[in-house]
C-alpha positions in Angstrom: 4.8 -16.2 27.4 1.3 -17.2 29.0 -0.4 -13.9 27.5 0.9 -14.2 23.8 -0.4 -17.9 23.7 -3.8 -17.1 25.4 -6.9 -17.8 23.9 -8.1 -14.2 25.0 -5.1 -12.8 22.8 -5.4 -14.8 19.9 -6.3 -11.6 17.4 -3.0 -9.6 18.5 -0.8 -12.8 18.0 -2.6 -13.3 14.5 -2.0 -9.6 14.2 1.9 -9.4 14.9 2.2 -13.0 12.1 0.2 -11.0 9.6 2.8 -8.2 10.3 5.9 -10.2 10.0 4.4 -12.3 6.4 3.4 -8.2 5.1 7.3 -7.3 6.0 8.6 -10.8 4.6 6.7 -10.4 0.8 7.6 -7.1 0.7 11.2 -7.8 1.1 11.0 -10.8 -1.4 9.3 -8.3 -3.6 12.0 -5.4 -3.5 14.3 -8.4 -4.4 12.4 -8.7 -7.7 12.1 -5.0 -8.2 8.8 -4.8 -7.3 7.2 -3.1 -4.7 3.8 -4.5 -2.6 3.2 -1.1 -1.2 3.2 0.9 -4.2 1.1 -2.0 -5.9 -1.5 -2.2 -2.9 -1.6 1.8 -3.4 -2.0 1.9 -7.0 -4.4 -0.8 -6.6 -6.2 1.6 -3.9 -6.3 4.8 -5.8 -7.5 3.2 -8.8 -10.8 1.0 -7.4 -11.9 4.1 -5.6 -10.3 7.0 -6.7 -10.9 8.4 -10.2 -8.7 11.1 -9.5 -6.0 9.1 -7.9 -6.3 10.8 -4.1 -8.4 9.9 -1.4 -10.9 12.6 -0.4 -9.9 14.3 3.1 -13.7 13.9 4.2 -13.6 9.8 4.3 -12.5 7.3 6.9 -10.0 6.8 4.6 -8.3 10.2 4.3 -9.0 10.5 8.0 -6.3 7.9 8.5 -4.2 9.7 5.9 -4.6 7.0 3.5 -3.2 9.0 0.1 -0.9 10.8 1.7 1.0 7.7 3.9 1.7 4.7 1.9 -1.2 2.5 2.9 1.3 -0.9 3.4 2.6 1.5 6.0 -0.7 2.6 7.9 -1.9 -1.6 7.5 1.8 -2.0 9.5 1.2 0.8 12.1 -2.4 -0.2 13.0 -1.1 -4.2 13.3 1.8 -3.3 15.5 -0.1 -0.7 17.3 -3.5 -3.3 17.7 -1.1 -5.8 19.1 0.6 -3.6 21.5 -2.2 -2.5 23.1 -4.3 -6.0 23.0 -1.0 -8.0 24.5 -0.5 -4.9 26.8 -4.0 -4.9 28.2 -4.3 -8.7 29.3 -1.2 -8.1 30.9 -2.2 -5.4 33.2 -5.5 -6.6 33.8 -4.3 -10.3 34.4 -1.6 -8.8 36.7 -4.6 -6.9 38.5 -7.1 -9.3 38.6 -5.6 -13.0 37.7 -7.7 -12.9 34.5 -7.6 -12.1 30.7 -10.1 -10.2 28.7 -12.1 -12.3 26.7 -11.4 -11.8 22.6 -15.2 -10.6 22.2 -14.5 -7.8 24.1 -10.4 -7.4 24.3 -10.3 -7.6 20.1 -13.2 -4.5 19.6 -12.1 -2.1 22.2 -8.0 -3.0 20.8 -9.6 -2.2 17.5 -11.1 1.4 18.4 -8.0 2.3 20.1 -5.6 1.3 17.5 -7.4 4.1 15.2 -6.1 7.3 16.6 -2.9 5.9 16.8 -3.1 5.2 13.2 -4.1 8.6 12.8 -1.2 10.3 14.7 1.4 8.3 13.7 0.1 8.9 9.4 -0.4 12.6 10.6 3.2 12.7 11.2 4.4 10.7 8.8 2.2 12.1 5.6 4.4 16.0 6.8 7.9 14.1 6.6 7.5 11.8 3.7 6.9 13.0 -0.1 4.2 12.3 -1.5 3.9 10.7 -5.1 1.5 12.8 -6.4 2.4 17.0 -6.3 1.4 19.9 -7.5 4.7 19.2 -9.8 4.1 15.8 -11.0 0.3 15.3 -11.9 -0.5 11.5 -12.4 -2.1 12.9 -16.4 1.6 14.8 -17.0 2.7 10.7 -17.0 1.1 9.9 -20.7 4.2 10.4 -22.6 6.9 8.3 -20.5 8.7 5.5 -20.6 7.9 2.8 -18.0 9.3 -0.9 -17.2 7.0 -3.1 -16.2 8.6 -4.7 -12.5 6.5 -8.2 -12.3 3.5 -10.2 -13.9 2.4 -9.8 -17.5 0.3 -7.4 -18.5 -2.6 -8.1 -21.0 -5.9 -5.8 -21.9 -7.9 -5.6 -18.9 -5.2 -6.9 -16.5 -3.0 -3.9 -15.8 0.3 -4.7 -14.3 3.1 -2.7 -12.2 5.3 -0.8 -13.7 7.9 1.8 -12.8 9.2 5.1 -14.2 11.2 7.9 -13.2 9.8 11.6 -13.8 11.7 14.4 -15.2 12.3 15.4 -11.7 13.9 12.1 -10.7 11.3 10.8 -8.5 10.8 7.3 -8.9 6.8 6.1 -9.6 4.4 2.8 -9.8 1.8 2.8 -12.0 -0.8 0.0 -13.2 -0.4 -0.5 -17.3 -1.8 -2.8 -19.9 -1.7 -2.8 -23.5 -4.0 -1.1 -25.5 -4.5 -3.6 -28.0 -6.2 -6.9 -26.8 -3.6 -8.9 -29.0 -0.5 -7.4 -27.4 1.1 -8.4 -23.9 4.2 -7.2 -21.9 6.1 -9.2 -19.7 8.6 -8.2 -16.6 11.6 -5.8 -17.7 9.4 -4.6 -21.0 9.7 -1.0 -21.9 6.2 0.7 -22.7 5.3 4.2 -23.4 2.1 5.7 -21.5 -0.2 6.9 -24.3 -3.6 6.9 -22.2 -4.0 7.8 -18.7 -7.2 4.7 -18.1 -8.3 6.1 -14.2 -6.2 6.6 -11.4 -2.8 4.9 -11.8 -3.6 3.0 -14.5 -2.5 3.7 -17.9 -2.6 2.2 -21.3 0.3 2.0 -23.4 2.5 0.7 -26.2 5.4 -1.0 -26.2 8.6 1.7 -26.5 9.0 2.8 -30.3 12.4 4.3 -29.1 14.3 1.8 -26.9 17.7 2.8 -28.2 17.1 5.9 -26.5 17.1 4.8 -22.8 
């Protein structure tokens, strides 16, 4: 237990807590029916991404951010950074009685965790769908039904909401009213009538509910 309560491995213990609270709100979230990752990646795509995906040519899209959920590359590179900060005191404190200070342990940790992140999103981005395809584009959206899964939304603050696409795959988007007057709360059928900028649309509360 000496190495994981070590001064000189203080950022891969805070590492591995951040891990476990990222896994423990995201469960308490699914409970609720919403989902942290596909807010964090909504949240993502639309800041910096008018198109919604993250160009191949940034640090980003070098760590397959876009093509990985990003709650799952944040995990990977935690798990991975604490791994190989807790692994390397180990062996050097087994070879030499000492640990590697933080100033030096936590940087070098940092640059190796990165092409581990890479790998690992490399393999995952060929084995998991993605959310955006050639067959669902994010503008073919403006016309669905969505139910919003947590928070109120209110012009200029977009919240989650969820929809299924006429080839069953199951979506978050970002949505807010398109009249400053109007709000919708959690379980609130809307209809997408404007796609805003990346995942977030503007919309209308559902003209048609009886025919859900």
């Amino acid at each position: 237990m000496g190495v994981f309560l070590a001064p000189e491995s203080a950022p891969f213990l805070i590492a591995t807590l951040v891990m476990l609270v990222i896994a423990a709100v995201e469960g308490v979230a699914l409970l609720v029916g919403m989902s942290a990752s596909h807010w964090l990646d909504s949240l993502v795509s639309h800041e910096g991404h008018e198109g919604g995906d993250v160009p191949a040519d940034s640090w980003l899209g070098w760590l397959h951010v876009g093509r990985v959920p990003l709650l799952v590359l944040v995990v990977i590179f935690l798990a991975t950074y604490a791994v190989i900060g807790f692994l390397a005191n180990i062996v050097v404190h087994a070879l030499f009685g000492i640990y590697i200070p933080a100033l030096i342990g936590a940087p070098a940790a940092f640059v190796a965790t990165l092409p581990v992140v890479r790998i690992s999103g490399g393999m995952l981005a060929r084995v998991l769908p993605r959310e955006q395809s050639a067959a669902v584009s994010l503008d073919s959206l403006v016309g669905r039904i969505a139910t919003v899964t947590g928070g109120t939304a209110k012009h200029g603050y977009p919240a989650q909401a969820r929809l299924t696409t006429e080839f069953g795959q199951t979506l978050y988007v970002l949505v807010e009213p398109d009249q400053p007057e109007t709000t919708f709360g959690a379980n609130d059928q809307v209809l997408l009538v404007k796609r805003v900028s990346g995942k977030k649309f503007e919309c209308i509360r559902n003209p048609k509910p009886d025919l859900l």
